[in-house]
N, C-alpha and C positions, 0 to 999 in steps of 0.2 A: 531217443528213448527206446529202453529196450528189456524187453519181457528174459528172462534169466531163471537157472534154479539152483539151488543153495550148491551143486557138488561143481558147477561151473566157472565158482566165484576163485578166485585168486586168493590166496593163505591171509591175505591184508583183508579183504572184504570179507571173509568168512569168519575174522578175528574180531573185525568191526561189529557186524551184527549179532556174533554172541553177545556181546559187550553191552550191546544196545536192546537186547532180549535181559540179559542179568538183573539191568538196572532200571529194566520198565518197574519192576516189582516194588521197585521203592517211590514208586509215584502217593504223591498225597491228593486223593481223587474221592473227597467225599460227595460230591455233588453228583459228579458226572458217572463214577464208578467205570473211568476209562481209562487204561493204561497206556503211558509210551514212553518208550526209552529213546534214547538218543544217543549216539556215540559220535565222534570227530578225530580224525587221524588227523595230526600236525604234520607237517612236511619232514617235521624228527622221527618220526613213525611212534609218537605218543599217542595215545589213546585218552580223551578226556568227556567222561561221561554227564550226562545230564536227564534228570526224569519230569513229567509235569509236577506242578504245583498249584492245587485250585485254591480258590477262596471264596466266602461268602460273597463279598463283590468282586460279580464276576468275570470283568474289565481287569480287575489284577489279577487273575490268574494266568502264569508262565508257564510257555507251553516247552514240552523236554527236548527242540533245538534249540531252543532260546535260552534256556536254564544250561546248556551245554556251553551256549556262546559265553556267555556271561561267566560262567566257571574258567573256563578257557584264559577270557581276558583277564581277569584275577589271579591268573597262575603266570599270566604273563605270556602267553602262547595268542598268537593272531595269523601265522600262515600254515594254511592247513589244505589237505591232499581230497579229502570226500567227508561227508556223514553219511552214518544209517541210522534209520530209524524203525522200528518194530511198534506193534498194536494190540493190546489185547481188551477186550472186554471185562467186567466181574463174574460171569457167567459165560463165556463163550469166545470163542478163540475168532479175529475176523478171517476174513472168509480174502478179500483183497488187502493188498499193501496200499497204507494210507496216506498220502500224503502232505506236505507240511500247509499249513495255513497261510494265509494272505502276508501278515506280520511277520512270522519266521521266515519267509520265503523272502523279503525285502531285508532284513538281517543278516541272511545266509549270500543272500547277493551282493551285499556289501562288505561283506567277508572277504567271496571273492573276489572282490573288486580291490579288496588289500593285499590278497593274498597274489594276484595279477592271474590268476589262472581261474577256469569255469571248473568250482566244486561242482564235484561228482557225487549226487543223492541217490543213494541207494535206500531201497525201500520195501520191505517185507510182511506179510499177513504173520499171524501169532506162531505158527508151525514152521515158519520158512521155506512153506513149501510152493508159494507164489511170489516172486521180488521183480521190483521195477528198478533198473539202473536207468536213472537221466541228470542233466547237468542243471545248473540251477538256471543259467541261462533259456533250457528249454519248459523249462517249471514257472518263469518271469519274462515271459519276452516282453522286449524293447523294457526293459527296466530302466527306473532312474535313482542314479546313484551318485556317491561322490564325486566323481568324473564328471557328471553332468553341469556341475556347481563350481566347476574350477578346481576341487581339493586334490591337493598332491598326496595320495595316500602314503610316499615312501614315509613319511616320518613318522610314521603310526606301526610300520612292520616290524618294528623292536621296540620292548618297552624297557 
């Protein structure tokens, strides 16, 4: 894991988290009044966005790498190179890059677990003037995933 600042990033990561800033904005966040965008670069160098989505019960609310995963999979895309994800408040930009949740982060590992390579989570405060690059690996250690169960993910890498 490693502390980074927006002009350090490579043309791919800096393309990432605008993407992932853009499309915070479309979050549907009546509840919480929390923003977050999501972006994921396929190994095509596709960019496929995703934002939260609350709801009264609050058990169904899809948080924006989950909403990105599930878009993703719908389009037909499952190996993928990193996400970024961006944060912002109703009133106020945060102040730290946030990172993904318990559920996202078991999702995102089992991504890469299809994808055979440790996605790269990049993570940014509202201005992108603080980002965390780390791998999901180091975001879930000792995770349990498909591999743990037996499952051959190759026949899941093309739909």
């Amino acid at each position: 894991m490693k502390r980074i600042i927006y002009s350090e990033l490579d043309e791919k990561q800096k393309k990432l988290l605008d993407a992932a800033s853009e499309i915070m904005e479309t979050a549907y966040n009546p509840y919480s009044h929390f923003y977050v965008g999501a972006a994921l670069l396929t190994v095509d160098d596709e960019i496929i966005c995703g934002s939260n989505v609350e709801n009264a019960a609050y058990g169904s609310t899809i948080c924006a790498e989950r909403a990105a995963l599930v878009r993703a999979n719908a389009l037909g895309a499952r190996m993928f190179e990193s996400l970024a994800i961006v944060t912002r408040g109703e009133n106020f930009k945060t102040a730290e890059p946030s990172a993904s949740c318990g559920a996202c982060r078991q999702m995102l590992y089992e991504a890469s677990q299809v994808t055979g390579k440790d996605l790269e989570i990049i993570m940014a405060n509202t201005d992108r003037s603080k980002i965390v690059i780390a791998t999901i690996n180091e975001l879930l250690p000792m995770a349990f995933g498909p591999h743990d169960v037996g499952v051959d993910v190759k026949r899941y890498q093309k739909i």
